[in-house]
Backbone as CSV, one residue per row, in Angstrom:
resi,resn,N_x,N_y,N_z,CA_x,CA_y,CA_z,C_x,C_y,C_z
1,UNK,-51.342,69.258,15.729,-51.463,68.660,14.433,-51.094,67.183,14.482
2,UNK,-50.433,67.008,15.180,-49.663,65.280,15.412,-51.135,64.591,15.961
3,UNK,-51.754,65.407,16.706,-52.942,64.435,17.325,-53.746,64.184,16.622
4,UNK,-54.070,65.294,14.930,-55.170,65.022,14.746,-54.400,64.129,13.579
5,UNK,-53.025,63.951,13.253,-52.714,62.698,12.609,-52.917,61.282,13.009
6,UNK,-52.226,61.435,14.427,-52.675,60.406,15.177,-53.104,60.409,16.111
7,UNK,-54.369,60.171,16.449,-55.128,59.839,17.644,-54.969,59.105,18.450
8,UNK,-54.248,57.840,17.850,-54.259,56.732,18.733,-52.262,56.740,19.501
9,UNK,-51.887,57.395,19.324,-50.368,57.652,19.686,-49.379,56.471,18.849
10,UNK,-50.011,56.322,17.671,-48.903,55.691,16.291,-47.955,56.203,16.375
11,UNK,-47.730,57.723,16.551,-46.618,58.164,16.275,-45.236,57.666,16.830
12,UNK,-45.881,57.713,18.156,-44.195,56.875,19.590,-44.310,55.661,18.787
13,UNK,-45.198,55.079,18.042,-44.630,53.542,18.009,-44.089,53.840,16.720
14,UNK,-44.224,54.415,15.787,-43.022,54.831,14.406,-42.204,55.210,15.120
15,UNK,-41.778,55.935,16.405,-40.600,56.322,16.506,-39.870,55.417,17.083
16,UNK,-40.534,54.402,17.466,-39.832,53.215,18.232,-39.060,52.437,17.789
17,UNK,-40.485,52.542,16.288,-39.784,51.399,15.340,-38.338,51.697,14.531
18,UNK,-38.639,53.353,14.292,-37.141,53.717,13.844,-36.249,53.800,14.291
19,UNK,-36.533,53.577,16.017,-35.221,53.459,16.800,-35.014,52.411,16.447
20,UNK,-35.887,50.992,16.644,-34.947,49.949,17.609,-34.369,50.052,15.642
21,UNK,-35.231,50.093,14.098,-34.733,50.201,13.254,-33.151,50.249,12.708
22,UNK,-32.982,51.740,13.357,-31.375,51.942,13.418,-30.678,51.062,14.480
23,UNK,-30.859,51.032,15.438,-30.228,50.147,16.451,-29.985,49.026,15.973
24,UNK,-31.194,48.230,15.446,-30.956,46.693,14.342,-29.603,47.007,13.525
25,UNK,-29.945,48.093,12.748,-29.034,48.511,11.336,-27.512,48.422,12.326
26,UNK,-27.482,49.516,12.955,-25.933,49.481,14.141,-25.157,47.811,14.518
27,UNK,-26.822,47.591,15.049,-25.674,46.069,15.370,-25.595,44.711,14.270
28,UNK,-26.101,45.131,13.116,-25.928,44.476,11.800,-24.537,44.749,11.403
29,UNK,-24.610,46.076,11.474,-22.946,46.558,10.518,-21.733,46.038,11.932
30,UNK,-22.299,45.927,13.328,-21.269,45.689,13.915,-21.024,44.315,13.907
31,UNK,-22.023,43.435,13.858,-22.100,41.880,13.645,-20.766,41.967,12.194
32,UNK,-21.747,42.503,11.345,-20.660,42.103,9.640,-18.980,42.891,10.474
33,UNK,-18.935,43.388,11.001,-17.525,43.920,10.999,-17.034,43.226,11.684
34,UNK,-17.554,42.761,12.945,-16.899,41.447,13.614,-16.657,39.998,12.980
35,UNK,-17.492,40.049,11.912,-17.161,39.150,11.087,-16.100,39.062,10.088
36,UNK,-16.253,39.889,9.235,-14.924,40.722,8.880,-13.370,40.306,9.417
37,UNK,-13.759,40.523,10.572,-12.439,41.175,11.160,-11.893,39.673,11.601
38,UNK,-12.929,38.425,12.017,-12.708,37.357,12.337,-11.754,36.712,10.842
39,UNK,-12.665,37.058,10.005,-12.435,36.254,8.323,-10.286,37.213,8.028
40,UNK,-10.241,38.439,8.560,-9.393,38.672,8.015,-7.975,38.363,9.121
41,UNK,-8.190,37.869,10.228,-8.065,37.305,11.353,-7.340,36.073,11.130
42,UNK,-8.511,34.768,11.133,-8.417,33.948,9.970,-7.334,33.583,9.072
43,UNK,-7.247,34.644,8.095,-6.492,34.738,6.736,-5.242,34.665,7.292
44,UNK,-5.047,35.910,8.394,-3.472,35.947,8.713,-2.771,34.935,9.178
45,UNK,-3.122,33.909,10.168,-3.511,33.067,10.866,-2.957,32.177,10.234
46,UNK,-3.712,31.857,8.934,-3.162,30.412,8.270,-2.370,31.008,7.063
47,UNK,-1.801,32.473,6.879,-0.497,32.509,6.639,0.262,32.188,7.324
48,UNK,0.457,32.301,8.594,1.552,32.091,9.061,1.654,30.598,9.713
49,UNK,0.602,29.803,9.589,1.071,28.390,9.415,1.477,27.358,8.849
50,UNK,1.864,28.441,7.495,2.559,27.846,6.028,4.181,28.491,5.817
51,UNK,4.828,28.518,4.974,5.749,28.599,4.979,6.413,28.171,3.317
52,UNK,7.415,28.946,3.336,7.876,28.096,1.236,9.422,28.234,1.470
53,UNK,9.837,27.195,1.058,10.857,26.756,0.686,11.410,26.790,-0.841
54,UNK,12.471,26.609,-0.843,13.707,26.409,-2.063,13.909,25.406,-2.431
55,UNK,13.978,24.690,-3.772,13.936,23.607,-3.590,14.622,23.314,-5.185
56,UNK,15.693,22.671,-5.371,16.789,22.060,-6.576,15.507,22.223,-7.665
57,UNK,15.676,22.981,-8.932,15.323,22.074,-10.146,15.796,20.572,-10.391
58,UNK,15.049,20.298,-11.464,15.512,18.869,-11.957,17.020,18.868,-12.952
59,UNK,16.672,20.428,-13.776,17.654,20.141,-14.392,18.843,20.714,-13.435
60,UNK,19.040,21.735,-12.125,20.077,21.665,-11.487,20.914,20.408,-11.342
61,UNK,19.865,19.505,-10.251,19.916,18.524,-9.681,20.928,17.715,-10.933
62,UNK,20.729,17.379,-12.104,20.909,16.480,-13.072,22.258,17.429,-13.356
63,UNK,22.641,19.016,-13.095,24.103,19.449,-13.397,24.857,19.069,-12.639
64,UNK,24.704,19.081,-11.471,25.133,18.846,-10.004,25.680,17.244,-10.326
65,UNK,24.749,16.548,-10.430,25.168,15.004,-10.434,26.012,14.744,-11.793
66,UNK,26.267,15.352,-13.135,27.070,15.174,-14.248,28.675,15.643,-13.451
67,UNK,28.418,16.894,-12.774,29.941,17.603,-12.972,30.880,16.535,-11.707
68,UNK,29.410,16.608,-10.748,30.166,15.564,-9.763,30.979,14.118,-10.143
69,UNK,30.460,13.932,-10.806,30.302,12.206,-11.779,32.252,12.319,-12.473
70,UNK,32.230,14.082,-13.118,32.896,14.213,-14.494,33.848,14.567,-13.575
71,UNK,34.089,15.157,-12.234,35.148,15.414,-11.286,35.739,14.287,-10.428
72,UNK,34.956,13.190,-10.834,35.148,11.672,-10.147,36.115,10.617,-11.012
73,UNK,35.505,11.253,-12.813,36.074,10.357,-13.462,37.574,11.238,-13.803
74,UNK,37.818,12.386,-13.462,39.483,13.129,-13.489,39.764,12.488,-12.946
75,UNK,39.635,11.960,-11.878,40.459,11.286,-10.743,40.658,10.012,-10.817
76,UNK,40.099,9.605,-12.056,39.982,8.461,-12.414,38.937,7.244,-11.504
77,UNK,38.450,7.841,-10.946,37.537,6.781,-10.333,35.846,6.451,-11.108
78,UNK,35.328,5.641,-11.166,34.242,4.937,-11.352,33.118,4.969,-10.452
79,UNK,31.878,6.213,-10.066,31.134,5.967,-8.833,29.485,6.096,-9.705
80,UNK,28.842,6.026,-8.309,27.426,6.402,-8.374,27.242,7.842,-7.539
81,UNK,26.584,8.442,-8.334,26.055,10.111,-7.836,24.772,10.194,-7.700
82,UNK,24.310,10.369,-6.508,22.869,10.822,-5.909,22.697,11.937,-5.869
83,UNK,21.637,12.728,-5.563,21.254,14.045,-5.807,19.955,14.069,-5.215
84,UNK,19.776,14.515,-3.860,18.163,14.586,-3.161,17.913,15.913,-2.447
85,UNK,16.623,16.198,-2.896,16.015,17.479,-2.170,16.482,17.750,-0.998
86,UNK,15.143,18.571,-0.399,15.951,18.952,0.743,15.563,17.759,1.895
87,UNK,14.223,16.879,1.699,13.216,16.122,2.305,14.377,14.606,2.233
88,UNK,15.253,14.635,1.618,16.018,13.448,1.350,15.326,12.444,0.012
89,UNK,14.425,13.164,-0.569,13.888,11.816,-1.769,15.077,11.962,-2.882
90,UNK,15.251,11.026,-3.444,16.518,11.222,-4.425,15.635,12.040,-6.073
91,UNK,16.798,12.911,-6.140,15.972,13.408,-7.758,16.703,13.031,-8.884
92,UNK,18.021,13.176,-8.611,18.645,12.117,-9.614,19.767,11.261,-9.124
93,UNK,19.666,10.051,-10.209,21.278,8.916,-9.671,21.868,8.487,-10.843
94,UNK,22.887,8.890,-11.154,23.419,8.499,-12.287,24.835,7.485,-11.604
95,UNK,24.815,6.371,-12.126,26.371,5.298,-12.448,27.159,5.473,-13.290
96,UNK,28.264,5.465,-13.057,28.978,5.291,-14.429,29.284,3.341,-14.309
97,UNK,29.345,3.549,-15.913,29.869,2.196,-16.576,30.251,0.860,-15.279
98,UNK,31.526,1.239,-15.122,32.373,-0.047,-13.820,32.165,0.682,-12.730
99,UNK,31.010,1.239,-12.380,30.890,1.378,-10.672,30.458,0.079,-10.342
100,UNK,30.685,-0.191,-8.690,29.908,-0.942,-8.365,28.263,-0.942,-8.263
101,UNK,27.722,-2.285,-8.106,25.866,-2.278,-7.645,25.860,-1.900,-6.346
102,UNK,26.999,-2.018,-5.639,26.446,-1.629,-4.449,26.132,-0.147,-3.956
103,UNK,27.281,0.677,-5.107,27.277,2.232,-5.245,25.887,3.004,-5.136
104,UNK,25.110,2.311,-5.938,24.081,3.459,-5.921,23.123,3.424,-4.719
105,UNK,23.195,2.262,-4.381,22.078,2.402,-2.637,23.127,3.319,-1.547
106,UNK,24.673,3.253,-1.524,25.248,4.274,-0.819,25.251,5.520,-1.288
107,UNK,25.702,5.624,-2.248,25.398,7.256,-2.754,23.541,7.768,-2.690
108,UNK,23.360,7.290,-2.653,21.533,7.582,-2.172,21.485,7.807,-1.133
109,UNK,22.124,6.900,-0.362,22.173,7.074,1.177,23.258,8.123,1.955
110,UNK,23.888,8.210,1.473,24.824,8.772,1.775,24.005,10.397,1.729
111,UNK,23.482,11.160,0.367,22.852,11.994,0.435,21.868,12.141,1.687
112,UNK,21.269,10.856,1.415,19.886,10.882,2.335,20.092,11.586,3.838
113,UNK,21.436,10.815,4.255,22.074,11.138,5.975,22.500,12.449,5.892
114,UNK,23.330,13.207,5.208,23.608,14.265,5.289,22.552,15.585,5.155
115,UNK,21.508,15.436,4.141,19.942,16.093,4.228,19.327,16.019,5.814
116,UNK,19.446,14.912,6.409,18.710,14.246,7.331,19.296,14.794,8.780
117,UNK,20.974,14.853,8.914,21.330,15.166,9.798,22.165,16.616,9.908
118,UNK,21.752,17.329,8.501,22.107,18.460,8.500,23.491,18.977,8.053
119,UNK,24.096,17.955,8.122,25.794,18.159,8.028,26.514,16.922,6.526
120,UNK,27.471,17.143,6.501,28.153,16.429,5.851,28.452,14.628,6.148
121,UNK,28.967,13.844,5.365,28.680,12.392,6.528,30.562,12.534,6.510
122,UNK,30.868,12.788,6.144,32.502,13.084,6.856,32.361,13.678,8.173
123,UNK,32.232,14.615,8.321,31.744,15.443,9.636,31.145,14.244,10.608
124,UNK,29.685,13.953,10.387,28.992,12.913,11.059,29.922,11.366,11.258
125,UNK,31.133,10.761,10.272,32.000,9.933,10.487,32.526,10.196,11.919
126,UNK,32.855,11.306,11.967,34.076,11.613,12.792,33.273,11.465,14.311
127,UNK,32.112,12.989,13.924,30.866,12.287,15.566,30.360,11.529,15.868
128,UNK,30.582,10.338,15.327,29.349,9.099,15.576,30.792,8.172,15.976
129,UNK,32.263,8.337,15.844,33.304,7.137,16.288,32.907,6.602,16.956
130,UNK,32.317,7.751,18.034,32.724,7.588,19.747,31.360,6.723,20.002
131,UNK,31.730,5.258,20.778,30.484,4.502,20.768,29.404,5.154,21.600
132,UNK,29.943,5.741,22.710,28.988,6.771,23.047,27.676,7.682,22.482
133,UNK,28.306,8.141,20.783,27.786,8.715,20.009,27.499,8.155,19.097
134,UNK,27.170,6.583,18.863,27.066,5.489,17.666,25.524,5.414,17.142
135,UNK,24.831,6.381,18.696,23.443,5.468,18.217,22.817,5.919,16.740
136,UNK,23.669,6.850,15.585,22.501,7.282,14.478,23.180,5.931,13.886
137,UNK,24.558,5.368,13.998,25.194,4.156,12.966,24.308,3.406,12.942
138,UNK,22.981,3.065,13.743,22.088,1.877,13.697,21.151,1.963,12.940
139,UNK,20.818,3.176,12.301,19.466,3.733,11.662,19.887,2.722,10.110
140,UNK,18.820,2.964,9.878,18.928,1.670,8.753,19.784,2.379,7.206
141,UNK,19.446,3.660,7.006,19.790,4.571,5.707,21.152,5.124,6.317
142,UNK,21.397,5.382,7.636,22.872,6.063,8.074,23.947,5.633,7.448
143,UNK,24.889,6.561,6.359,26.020,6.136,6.083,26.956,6.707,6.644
144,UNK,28.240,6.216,7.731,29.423,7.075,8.296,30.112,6.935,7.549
145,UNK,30.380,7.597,6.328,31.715,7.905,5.570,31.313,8.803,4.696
146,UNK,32.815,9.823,4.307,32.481,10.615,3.697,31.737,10.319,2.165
147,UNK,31.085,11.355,1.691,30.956,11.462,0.274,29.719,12.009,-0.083
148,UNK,28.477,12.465,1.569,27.452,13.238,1.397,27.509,14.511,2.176
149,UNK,27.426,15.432,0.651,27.621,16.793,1.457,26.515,17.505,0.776
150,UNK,25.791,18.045,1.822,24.760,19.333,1.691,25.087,20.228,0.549
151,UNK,23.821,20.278,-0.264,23.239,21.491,-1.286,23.323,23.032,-0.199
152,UNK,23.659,23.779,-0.068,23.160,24.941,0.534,23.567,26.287,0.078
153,UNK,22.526,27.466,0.136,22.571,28.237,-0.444,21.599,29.395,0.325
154,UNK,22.371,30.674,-0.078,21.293,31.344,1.224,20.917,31.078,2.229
155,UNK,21.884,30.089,2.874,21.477,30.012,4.665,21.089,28.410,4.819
156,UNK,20.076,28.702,3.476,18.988,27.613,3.072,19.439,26.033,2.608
157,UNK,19.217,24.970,3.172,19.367,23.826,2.911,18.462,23.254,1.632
158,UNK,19.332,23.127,0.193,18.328,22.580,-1.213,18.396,21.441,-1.126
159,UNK,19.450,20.435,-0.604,19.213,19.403,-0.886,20.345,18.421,-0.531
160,UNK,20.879,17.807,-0.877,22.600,16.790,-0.854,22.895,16.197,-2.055
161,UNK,24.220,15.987,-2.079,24.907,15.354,-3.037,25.408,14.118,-2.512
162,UNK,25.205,12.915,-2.909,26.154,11.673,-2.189,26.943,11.118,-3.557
163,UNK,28.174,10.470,-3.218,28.969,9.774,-4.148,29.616,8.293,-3.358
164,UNK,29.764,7.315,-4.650,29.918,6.199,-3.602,30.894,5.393,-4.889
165,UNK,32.098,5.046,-4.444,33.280,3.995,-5.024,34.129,4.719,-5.584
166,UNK,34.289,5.698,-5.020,36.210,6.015,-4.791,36.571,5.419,-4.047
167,UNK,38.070,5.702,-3.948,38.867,4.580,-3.094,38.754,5.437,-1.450
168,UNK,38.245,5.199,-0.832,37.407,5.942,0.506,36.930,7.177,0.460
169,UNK,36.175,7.684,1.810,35.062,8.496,1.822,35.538,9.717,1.896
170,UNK,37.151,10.280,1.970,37.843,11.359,1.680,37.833,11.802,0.149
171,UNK,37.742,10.549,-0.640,37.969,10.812,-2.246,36.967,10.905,-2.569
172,UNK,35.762,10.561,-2.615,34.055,10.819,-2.634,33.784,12.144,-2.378
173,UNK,33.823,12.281,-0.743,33.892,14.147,-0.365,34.621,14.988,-1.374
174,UNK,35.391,14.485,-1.882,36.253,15.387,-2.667,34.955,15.899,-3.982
175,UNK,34.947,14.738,-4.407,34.184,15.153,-5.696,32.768,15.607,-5.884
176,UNK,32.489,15.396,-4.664,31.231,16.178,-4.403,31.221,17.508,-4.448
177,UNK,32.186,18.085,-3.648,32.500,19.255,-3.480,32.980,19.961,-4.849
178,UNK,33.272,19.118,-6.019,33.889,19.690,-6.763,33.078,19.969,-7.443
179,UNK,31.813,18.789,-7.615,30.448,18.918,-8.297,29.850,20.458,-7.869
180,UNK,29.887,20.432,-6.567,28.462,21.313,-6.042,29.596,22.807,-6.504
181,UNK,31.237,22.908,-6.722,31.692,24.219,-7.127,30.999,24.560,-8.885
182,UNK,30.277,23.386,-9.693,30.093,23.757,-10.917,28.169,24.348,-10.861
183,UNK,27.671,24.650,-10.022,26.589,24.846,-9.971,26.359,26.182,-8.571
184,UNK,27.565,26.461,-8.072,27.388,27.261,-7.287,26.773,28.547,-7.678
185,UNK,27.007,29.077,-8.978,26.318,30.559,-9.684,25.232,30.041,-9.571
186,UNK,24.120,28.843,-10.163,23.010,28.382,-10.328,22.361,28.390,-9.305
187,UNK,22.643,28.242,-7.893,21.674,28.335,-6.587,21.775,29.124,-6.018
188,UNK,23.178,30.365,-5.999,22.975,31.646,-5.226,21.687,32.108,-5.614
189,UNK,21.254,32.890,-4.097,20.476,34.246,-4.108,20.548,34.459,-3.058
């Protein structure tokens, strides 16, 4: 019956065609799945070449720099309070009244070095004496004295606090520290 359908042997070539047919179809769906698999590949890929950070509100930042300011003026001193991310840009600087002008480029800076070198600049005072160990004193923003101490929280570095015109960089450290105790509930997690 096949012969007297086809005479001319059509039939092997329909069956050919439905092979290589499916075979096409096979390596279509395997093409799209390799594709797929590239695209989801991909995806993972440039998750993990990103990353998120923690990073001060404004209005933290602006508590941080009042209480510091208001723990400066108990002590009766007159300063400038910096307040910078974690990148070192300043987010807030508040003066009081009779600080000095020169206060607020150190208390900026002062933050800036301690963000920058990870540590406190009391700490960094003490490692950089040794002329041996002088070479960060040359950097142009490096301040060696106390009064910039690290935001940190969860492990995590938010940012620094610098203070500048107490009567030295022991009395600065002080009030920093006293600042960053009025905001400590505010950055745990």
């Amino acid at each position: 019956m096949a012969a007297m359908l086809d005479p001319h042997g059509s039939t092997e070539r329909v069956k050919a065609r439905m092979n290589n047919g499916i075979a096409g179809s096979l390596r279509a769906c395997g093409v799209a799945f390799v594709a797929c698999l590239a695209l989801l590949t991909g995806a993972a890929q440039a998750q993990e070449a990103t990353y998120s950070v923690k990073l001060l509100t404004p209005e933290t930042a602006l508590k941080l720099a009042r209480a510091t300011l208001e723990a400066c003026r108990k002590d009766g001193f007159q300063v400038a309070v910096a307040v910078t991310d974690r990148l070192g840009v300043t987010q807030v600087l508040l003066r009081d009244r009779f600080a000095g002008p020169h206060t607020v480029t150190i208390a900026a800076n002062k933050a800036w070095t301690a963000v920058s070198f990870r540590q406190d600049t009391l700490t960094l005072a003490k490692a950089t004496a040794d002329p041996a160990q002088a070479g960060p004193r040359h950097f142009e923003r490096f301040v060696a004295v106390g009064g910039g101490v690290l935001v940190e929280a969860g492990g995590s570095i938010l940012g620094a606090v610098g203070v500048s015109g107490g009567p030295g960089g022991d009395a600065d450290d002080r009030c920093a520290k006293a600042g960053l105790e009025a905001v400590r509930d505010d950055i745990s997690f």
